[in-house]
N, CA, C and O atoms as a Tinker XYZ file with bonds, in Angstrom:
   536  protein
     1  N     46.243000   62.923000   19.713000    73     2
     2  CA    45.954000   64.325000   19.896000    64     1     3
     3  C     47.255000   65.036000   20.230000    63     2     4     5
     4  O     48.024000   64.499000   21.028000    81     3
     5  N     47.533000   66.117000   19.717000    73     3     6
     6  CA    48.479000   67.273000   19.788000    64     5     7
     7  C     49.156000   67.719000   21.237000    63     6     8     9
     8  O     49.652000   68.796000   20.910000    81     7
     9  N     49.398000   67.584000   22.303000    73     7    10
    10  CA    49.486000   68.042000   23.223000    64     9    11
    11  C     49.262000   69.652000   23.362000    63    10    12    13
    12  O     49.805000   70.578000   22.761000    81    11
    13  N     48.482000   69.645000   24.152000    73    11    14
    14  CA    47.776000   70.914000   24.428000    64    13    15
    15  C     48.548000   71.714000   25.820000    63    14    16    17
    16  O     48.116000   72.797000   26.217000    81    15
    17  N     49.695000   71.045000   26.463000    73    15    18
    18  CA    50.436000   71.509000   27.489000    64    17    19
    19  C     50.789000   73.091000   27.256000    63    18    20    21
    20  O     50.601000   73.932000   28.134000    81    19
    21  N     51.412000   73.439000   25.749000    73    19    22
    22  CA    52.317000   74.490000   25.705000    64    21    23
    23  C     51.276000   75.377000   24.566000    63    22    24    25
    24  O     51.707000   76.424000   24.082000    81    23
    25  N     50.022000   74.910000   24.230000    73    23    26
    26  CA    48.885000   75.960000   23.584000    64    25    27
    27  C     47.481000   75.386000   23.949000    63    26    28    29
    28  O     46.770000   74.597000   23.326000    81    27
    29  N     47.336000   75.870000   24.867000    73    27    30
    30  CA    45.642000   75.786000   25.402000    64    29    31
    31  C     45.110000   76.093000   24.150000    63    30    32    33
    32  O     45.849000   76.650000   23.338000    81    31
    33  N     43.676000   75.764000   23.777000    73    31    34
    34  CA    43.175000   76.472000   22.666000    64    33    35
    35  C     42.103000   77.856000   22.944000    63    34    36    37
    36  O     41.960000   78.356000   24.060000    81    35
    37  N     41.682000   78.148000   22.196000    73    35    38
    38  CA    40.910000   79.127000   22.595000    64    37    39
    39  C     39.153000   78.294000   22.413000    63    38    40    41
    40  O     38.782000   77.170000   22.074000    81    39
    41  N     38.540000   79.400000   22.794000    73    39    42
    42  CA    37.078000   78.722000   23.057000    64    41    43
    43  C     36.691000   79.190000   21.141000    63    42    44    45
    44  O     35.547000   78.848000   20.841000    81    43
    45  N     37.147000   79.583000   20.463000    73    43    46
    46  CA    37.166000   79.895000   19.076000    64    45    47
    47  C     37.656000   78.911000   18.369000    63    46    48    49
    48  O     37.161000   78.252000   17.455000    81    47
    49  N     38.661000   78.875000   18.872000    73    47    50
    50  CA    39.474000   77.237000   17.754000    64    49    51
    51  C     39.149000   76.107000   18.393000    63    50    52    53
    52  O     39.583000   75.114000   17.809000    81    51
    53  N     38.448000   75.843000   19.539000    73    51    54
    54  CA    37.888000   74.417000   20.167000    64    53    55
    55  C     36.428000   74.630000   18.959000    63    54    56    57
    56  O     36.235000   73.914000   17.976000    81    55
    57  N     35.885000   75.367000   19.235000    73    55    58
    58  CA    34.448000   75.580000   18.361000    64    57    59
    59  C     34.296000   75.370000   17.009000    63    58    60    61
    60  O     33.241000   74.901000   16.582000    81    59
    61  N     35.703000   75.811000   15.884000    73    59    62
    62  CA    36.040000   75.306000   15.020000    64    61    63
    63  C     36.508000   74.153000   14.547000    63    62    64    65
    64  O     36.390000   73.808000   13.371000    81    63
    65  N     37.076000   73.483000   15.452000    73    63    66
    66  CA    37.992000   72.130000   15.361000    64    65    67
    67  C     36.701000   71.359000   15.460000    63    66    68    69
    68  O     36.475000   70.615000   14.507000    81    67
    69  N     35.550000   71.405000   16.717000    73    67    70
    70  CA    34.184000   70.737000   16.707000    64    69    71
    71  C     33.254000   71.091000   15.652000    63    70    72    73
    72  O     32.482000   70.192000   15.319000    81    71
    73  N     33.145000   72.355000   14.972000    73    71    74
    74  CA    32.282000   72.506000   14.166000    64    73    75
    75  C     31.237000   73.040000   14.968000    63    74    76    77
    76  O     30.107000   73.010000   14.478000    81    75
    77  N     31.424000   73.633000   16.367000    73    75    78
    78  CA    30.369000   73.988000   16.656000    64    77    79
    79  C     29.885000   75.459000   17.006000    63    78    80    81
    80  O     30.689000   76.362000   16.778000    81    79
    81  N     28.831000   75.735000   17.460000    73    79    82
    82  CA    29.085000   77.312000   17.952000    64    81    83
    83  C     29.426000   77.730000   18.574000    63    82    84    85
    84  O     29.366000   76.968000   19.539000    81    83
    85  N     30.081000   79.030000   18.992000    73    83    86
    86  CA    30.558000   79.437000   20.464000    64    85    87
    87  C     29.574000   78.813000   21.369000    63    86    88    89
    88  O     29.581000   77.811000   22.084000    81    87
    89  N     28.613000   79.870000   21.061000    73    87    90
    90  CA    27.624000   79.503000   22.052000    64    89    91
    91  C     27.130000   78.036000   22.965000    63    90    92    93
    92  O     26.757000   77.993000   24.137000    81    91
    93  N     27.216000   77.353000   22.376000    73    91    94
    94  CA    27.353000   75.988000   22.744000    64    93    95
    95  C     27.999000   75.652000   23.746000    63    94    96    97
    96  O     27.406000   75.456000   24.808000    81    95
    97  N     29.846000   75.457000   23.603000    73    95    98
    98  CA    30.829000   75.699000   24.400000    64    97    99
    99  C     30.565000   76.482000   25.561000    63    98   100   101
   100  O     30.942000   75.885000   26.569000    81    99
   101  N     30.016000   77.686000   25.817000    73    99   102
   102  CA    29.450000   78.241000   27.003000    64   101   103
   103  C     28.222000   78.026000   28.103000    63   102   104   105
   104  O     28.094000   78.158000   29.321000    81   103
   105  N     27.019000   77.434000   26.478000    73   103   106
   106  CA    26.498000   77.088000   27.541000    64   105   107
   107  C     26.450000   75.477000   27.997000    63   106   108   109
   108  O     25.541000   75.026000   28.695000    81   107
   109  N     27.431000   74.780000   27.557000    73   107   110
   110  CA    27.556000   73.426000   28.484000    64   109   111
   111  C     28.603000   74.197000   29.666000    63   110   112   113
   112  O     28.961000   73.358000   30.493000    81   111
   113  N     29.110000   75.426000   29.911000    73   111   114
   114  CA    30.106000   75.811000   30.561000    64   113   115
   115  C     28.735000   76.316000   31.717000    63   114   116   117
   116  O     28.846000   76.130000   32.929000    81   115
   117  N     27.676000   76.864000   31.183000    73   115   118
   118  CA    26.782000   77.682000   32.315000    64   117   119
   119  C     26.102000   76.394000   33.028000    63   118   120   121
   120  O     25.576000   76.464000   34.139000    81   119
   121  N     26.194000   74.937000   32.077000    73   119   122
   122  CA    24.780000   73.626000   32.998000    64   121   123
   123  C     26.148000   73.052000   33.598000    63   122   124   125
   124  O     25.840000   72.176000   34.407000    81   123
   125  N     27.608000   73.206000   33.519000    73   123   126
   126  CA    28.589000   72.716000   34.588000    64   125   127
   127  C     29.205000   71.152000   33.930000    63   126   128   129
   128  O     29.741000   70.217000   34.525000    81   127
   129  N     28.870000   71.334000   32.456000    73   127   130
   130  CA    29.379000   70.158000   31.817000    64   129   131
   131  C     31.110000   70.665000   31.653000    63   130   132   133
   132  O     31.933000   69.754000   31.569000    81   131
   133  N     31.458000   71.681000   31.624000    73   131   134
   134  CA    33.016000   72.209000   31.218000    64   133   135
   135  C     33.172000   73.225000   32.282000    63   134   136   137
   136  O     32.340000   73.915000   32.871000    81   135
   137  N     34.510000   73.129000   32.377000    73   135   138
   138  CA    35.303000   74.519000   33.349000    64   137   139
   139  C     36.478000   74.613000   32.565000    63   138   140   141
   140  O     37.507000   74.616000   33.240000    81   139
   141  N     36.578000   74.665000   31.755000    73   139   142
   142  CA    37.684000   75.614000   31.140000    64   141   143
   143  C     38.268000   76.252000   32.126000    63   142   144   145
   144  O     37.464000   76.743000   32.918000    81   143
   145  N     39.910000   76.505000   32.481000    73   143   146
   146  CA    40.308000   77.537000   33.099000    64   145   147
   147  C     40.428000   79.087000   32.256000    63   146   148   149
   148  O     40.231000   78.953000   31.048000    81   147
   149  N     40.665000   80.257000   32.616000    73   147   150
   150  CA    41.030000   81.369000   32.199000    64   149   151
   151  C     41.973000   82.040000   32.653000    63   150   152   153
   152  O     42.147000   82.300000   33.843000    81   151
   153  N     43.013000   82.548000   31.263000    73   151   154
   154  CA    44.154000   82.773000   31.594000    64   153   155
   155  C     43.872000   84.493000   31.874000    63   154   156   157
   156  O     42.795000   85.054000   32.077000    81   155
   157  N     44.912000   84.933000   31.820000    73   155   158
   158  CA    44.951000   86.179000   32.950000    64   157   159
   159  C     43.985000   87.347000   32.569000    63   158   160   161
   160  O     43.600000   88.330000   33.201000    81   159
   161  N     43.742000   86.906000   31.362000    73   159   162
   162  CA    43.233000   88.433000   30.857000    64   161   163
   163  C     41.433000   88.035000   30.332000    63   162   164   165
   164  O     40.725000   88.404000   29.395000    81   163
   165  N     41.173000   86.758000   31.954000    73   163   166
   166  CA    39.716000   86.108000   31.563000    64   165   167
   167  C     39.215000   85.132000   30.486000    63   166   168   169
   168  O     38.098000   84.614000   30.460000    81   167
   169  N     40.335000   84.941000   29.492000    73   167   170
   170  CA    39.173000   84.371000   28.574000    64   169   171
   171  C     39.793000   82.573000   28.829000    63   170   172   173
   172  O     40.762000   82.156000   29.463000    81   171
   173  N     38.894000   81.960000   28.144000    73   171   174
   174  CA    38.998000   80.500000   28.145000    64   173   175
   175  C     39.695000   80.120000   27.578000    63   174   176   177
   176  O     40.049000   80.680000   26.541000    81   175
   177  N     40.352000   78.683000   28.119000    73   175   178
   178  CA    41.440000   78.347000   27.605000    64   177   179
   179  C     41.512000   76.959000   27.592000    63   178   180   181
   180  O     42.009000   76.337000   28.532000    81   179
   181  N     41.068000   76.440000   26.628000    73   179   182
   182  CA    40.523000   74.556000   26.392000    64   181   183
   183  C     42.061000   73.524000   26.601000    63   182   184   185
   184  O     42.900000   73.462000   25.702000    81   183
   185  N     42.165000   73.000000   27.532000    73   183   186
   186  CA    43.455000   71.908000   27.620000    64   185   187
   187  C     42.780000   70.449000   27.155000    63   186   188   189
   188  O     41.581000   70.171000   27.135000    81   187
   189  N     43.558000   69.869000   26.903000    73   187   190
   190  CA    43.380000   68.298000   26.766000    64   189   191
   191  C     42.099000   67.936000   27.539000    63   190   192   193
   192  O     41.133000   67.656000   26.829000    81   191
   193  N     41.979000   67.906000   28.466000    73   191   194
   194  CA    41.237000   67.477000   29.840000    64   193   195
   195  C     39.778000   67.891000   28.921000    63   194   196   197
   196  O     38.924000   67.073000   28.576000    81   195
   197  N     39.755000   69.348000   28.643000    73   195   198
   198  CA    38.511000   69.710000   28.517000    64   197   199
   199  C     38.158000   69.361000   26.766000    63   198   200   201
   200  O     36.963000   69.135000   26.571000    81   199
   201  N     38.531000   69.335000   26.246000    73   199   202
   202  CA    38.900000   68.222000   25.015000    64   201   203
   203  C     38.433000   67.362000   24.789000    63   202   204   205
   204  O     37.877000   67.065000   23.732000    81   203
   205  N     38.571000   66.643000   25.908000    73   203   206
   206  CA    38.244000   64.987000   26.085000    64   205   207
   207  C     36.772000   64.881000   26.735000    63   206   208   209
   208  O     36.072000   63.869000   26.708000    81   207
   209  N     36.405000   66.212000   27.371000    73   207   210
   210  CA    35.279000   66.431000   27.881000    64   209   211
   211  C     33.794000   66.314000   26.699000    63   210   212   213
   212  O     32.715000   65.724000   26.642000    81   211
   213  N     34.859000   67.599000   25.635000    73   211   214
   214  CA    33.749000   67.989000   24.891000    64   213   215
   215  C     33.538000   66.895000   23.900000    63   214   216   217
   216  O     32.515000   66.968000   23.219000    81   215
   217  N     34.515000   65.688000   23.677000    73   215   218
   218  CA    34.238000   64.511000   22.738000    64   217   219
   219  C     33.387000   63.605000   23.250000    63   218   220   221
   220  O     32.887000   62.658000   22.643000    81   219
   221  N     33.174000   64.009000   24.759000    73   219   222
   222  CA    32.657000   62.943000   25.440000    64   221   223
   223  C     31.330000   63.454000   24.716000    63   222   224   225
   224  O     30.869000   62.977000   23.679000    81   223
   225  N     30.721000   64.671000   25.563000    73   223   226
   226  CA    29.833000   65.126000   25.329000    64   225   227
   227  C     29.047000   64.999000   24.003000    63   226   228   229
   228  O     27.831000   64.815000   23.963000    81   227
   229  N     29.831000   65.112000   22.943000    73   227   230
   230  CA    29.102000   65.263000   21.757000    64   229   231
   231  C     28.697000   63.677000   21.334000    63   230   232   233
   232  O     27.639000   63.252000   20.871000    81   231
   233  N     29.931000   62.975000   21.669000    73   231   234
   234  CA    29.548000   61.039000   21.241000    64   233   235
   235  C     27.700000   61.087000   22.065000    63   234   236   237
   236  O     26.577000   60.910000   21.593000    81   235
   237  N     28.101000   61.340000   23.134000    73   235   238
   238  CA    26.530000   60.972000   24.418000    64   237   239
   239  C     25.924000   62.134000   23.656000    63   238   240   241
   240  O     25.348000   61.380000   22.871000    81   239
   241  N     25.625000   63.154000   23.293000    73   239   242
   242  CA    24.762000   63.594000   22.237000    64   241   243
   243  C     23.878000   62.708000   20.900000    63   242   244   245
   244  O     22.791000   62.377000   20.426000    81   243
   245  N     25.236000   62.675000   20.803000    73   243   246
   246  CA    24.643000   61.723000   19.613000    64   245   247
   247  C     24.069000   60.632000   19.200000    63   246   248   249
   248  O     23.530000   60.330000   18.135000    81   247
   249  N     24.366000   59.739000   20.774000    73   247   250
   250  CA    23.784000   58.314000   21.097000    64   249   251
   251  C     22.691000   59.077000   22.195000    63   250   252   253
   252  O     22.633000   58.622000   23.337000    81   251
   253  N     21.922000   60.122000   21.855000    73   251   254
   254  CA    21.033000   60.103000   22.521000    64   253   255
   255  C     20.733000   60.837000   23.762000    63   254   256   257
   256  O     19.605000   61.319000   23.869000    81   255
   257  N     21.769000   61.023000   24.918000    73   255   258
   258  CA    21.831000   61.329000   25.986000    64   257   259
   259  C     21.387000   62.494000   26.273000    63   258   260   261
   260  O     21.848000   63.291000   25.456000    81   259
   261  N     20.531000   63.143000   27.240000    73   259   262
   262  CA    20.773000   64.290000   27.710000    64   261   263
   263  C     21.563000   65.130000   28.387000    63   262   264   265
   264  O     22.505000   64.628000   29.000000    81   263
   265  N     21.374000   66.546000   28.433000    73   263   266
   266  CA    22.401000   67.394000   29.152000    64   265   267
   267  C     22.631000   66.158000   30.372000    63   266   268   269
   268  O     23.549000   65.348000   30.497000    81   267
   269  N     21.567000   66.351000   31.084000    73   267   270
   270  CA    21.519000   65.914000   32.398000    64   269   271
   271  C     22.320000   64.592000   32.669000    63   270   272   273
   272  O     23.148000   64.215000   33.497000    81   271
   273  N     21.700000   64.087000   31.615000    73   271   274
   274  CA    22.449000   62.110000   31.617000    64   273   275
   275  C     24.331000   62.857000   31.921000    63   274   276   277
   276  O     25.007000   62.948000   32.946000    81   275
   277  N     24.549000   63.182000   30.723000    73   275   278
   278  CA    25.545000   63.390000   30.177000    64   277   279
   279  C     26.333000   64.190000   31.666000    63   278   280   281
   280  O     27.509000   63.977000   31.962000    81   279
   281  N     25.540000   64.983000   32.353000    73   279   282
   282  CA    26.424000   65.636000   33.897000    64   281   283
   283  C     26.794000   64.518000   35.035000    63   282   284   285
   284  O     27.823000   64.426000   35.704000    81   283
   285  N     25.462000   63.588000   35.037000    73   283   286
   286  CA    25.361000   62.944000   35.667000    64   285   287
   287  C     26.737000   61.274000   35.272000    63   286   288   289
   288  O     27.220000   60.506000   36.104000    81   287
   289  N     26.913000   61.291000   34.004000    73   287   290
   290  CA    28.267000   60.190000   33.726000    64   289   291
   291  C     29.494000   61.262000   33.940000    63   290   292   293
   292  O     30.431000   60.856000   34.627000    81   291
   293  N     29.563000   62.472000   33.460000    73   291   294
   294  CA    31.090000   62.671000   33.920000    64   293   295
   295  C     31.258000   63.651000   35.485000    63   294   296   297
   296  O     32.078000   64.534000   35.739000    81   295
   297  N     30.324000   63.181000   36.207000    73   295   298
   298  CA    30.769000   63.411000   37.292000    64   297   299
   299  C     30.531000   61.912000   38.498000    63   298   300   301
   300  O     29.670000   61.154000   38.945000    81   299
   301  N     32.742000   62.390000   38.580000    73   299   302
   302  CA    32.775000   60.824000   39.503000    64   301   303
   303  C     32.283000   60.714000   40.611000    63   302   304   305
   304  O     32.512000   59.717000   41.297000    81   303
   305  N     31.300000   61.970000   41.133000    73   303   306
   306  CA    30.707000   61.770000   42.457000    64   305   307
   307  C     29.401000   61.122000   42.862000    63   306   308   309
   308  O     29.179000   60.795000   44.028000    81   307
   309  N     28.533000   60.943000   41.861000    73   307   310
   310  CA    27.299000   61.103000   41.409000    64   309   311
   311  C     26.779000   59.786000   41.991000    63   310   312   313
   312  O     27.586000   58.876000   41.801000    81   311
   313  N     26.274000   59.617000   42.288000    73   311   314
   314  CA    25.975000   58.360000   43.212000    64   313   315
   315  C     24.849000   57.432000   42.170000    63   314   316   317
   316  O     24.590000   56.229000   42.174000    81   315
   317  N     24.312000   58.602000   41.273000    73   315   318
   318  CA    23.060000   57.614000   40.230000    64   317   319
   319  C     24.074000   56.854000   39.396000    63   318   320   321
   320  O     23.848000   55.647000   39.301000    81   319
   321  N     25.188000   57.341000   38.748000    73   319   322
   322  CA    25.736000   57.138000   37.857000    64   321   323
   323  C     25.178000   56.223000   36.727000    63   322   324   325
   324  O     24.862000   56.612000   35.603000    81   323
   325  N     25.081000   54.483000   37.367000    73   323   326
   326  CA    25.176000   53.556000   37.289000    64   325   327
   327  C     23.436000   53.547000   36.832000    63   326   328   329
   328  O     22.921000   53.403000   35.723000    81   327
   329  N     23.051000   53.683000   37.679000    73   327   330
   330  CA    21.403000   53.850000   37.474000    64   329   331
   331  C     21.163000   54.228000   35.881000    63   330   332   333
   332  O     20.561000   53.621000   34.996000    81   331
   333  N     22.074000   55.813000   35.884000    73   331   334
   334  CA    21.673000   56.382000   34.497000    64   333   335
   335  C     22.076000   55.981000   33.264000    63   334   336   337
   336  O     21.585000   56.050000   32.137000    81   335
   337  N     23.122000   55.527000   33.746000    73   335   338
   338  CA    24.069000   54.310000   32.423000    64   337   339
   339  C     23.265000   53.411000   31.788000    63   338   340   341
   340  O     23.046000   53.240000   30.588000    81   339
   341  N     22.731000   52.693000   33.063000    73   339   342
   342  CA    21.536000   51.656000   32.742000    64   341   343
   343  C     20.324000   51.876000   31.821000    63   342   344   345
   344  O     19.725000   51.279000   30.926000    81   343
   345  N     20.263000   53.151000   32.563000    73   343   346
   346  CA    18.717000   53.475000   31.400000    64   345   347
   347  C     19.070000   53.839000   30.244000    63   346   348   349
   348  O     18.201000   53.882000   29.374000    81   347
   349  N     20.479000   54.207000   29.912000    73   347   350
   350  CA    20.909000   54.722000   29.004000    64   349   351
   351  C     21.326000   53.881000   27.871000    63   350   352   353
   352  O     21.252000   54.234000   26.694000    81   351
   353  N     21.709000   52.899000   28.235000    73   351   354
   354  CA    21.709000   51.508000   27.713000    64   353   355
   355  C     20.815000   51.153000   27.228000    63   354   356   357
   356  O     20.752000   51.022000   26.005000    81   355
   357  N     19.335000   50.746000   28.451000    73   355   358
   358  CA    17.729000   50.211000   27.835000    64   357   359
   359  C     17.734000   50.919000   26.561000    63   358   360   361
   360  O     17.639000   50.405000   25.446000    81   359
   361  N     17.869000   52.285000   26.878000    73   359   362
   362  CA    17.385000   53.296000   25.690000    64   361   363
   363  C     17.783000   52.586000   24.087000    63   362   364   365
   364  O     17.128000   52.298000   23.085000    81   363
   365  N     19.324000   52.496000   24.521000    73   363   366
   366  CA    19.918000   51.904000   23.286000    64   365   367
   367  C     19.266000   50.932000   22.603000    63   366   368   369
   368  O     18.687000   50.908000   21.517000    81   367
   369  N     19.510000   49.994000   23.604000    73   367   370
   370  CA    18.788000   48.546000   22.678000    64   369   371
   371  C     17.682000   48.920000   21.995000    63   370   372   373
   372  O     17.588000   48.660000   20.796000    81   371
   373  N     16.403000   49.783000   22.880000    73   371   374
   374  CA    15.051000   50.054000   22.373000    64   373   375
   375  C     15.043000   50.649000   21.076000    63   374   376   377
   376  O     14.301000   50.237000   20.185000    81   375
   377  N     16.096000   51.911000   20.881000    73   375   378
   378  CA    16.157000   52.341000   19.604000    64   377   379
   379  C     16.941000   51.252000   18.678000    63   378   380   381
   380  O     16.491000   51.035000   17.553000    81   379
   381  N     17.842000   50.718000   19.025000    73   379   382
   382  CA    18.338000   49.752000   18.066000    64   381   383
   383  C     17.165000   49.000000   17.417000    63   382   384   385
   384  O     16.850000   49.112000   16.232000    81   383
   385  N     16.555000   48.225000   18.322000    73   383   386
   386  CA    15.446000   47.361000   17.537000    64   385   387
   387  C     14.499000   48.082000   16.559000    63   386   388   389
   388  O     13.927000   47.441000   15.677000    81   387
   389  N     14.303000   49.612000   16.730000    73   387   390
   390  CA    13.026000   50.144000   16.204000    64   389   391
   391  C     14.176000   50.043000   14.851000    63   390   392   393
   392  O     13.863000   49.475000   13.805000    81   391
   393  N     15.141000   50.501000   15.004000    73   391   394
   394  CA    16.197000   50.425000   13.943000    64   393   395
   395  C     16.203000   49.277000   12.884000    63   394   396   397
   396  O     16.163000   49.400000   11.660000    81   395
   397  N     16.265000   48.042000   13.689000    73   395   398
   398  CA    16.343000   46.929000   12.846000    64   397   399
   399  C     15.454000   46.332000   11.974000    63   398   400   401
   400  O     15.631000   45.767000   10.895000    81   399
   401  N     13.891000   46.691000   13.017000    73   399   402
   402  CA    12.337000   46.666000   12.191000    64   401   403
   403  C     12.401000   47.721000   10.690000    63   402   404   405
   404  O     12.007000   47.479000    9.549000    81   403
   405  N     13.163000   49.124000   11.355000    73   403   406
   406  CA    12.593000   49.692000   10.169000    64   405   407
   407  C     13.693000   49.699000    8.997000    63   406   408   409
   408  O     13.474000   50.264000    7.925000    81   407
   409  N     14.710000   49.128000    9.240000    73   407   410
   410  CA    15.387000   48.418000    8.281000    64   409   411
   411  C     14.720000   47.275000    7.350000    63   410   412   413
   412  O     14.594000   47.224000    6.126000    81   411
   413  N     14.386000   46.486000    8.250000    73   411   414
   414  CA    13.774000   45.337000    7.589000    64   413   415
   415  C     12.477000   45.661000    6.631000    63   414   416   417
   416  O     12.163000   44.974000    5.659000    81   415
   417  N     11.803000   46.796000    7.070000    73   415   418
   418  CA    10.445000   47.042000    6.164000    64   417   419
   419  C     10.717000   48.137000    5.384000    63   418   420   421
   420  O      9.783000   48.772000    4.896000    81   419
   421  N     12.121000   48.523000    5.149000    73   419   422
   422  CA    12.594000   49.487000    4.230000    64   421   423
   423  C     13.347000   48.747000    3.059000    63   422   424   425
   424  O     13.223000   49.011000    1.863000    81   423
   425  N     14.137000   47.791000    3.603000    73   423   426
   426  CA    14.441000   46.539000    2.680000    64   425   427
   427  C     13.150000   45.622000    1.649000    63   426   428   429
   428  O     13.182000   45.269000    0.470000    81   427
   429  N     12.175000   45.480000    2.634000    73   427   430
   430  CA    10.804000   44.548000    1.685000    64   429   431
   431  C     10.661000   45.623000    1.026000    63   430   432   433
   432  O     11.282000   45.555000   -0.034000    81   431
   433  N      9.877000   47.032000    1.236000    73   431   434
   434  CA     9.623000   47.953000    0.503000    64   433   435
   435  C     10.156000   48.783000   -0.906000    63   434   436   437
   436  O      9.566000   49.568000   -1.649000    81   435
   437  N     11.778000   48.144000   -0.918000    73   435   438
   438  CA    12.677000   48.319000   -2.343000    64   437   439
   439  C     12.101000   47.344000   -2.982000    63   438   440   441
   440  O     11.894000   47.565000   -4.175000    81   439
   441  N     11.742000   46.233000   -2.526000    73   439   442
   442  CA    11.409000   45.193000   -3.649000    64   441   443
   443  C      9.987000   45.109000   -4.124000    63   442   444   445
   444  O      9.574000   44.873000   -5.260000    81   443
   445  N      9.210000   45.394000   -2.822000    73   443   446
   446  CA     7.665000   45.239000   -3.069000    64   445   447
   447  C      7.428000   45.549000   -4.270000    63   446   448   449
   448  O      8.060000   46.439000   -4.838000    81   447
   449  N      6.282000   44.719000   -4.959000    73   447   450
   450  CA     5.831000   45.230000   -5.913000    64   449   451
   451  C      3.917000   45.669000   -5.758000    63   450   452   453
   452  O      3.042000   45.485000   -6.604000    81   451
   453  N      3.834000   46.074000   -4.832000    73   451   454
   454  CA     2.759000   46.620000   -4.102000    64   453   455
   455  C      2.510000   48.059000   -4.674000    63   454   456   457
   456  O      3.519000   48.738000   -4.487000    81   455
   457  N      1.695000   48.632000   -5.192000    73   455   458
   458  CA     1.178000   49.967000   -5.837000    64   457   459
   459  C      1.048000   50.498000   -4.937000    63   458   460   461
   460  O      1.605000   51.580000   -5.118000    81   459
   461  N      0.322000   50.440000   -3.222000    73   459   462
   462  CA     0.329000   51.385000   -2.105000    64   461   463
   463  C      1.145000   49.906000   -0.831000    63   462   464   465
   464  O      0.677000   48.953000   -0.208000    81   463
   465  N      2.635000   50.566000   -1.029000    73   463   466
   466  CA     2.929000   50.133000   -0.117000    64   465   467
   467  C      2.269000   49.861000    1.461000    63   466   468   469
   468  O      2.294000   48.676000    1.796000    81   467
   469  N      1.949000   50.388000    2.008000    73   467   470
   470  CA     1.217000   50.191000    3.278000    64   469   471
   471  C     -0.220000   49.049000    2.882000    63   470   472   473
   472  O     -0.786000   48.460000    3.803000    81   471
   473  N     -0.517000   48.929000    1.901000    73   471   474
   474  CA    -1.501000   47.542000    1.666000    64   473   475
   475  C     -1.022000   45.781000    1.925000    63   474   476   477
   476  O     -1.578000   44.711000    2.173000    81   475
   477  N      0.440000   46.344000    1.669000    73   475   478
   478  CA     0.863000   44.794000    1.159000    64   477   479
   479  C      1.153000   44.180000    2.823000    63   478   480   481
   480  O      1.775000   44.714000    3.742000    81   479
   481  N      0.615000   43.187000    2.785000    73   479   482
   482  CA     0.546000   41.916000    4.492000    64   481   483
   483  C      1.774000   42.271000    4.746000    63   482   484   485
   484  O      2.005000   42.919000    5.768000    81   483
   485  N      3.010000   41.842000    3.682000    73   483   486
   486  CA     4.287000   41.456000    4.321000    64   485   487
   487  C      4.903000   42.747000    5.135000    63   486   488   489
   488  O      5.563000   42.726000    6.173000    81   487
   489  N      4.456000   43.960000    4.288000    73   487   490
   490  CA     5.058000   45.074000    4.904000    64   489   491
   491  C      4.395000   45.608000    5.610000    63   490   492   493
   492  O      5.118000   46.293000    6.334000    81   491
   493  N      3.128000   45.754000    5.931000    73   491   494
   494  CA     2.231000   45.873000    7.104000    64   493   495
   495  C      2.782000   44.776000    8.796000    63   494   496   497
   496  O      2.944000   45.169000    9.952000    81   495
   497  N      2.883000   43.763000    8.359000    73   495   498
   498  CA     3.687000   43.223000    9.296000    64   497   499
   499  C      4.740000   43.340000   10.123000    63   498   500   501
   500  O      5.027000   42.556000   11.028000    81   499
   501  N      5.390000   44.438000    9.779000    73   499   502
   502  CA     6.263000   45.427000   10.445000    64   501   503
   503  C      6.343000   46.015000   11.097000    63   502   504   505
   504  O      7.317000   46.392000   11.750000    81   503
   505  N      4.638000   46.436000   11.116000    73   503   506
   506  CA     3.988000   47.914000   12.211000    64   505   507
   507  C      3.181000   46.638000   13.424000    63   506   508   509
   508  O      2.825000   47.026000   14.537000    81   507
   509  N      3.063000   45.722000   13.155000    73   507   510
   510  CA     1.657000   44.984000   13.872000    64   509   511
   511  C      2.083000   45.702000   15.285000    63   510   512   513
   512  O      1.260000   46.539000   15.656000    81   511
   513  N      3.149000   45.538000   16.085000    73   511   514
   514  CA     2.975000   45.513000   17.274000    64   513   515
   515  C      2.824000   47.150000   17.859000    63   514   516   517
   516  O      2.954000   47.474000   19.040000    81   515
   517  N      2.550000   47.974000   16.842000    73   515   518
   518  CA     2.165000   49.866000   16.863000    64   517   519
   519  C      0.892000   49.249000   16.695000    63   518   520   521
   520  O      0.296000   49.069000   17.757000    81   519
   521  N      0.147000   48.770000   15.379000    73   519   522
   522  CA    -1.107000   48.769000   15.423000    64   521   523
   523  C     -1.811000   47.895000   16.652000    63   522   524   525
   524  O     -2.939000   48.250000   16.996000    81   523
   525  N     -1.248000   46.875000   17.263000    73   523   526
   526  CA    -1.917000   45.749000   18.160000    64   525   527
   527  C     -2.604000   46.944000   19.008000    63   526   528   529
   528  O     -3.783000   46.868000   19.355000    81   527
   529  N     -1.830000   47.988000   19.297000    73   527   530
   530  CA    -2.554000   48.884000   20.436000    64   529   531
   531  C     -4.144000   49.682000   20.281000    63   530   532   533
   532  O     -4.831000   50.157000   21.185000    81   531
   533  N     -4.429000   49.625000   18.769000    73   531   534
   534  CA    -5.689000   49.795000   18.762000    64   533   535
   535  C     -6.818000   48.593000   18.198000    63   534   536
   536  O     -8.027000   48.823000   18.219000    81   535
């Protein structure tokens, strides 16, 4: 990354460089995920620090996390931290596996030669442990 020492960015070219909306950028600034400082004449001014914030943010977006999760890992005070990591983790694996099932019955299903897919045993076998519940 560029060093951001001698050009803060603006909350315009952070939003562009992410692809995202202003709006966004502000309001993780209003739930206390970012503090941007502001230079003299008020407006925001994105350094490295907050940079590294908003990559955080968007990766834990994307694997899932909430605002909240997501306040609760980048703040080093937080006493759950660890707690929320954890669940955040379970989470993972849980979606991974639904992942791997529905890989696997998306794979039989290219080959099936079944006229209503959902008839055929092998690929019905995929869902058993959704259907076991009724």
């Amino acid at each position: 990354m560029k060093s951001s020492a001698d050009h803060p960015w603006s909350v315009g070219e952070v939003a562009e460089r992410f692809d995202l909306p202003t709006n966004v950028l502000r309001h993780w600034e209003s739930v206390g995920l970012l503090r941007p400082p502001r230079d003299p004449a008020g407006r925001r001014r994105y350094g490295e620090d907050e940079i590294v914030r908003i990559a955080v943010i968007q990766r834990s977006k994307a694997a899932g996390m909430s605002l909240e999760q997501i306040a609760v890992l980048l703040d080093d005070g937080s006493a759950g931290r660890h707690q929320v990591l954890q669940q955040h983790l379970d989470d993972i694996d849980r979606r991974m596996e639904e992942m791997r099932l529905s890989r696997a019955m998306t794979e039989h299903a290219m080959g099936c030669r079944a006229h209503d897919i959902a008839t055929c045993p092998r690929f019905r076998a995929g869902v058993d442990d959704v259907l076991a519940r009724f």
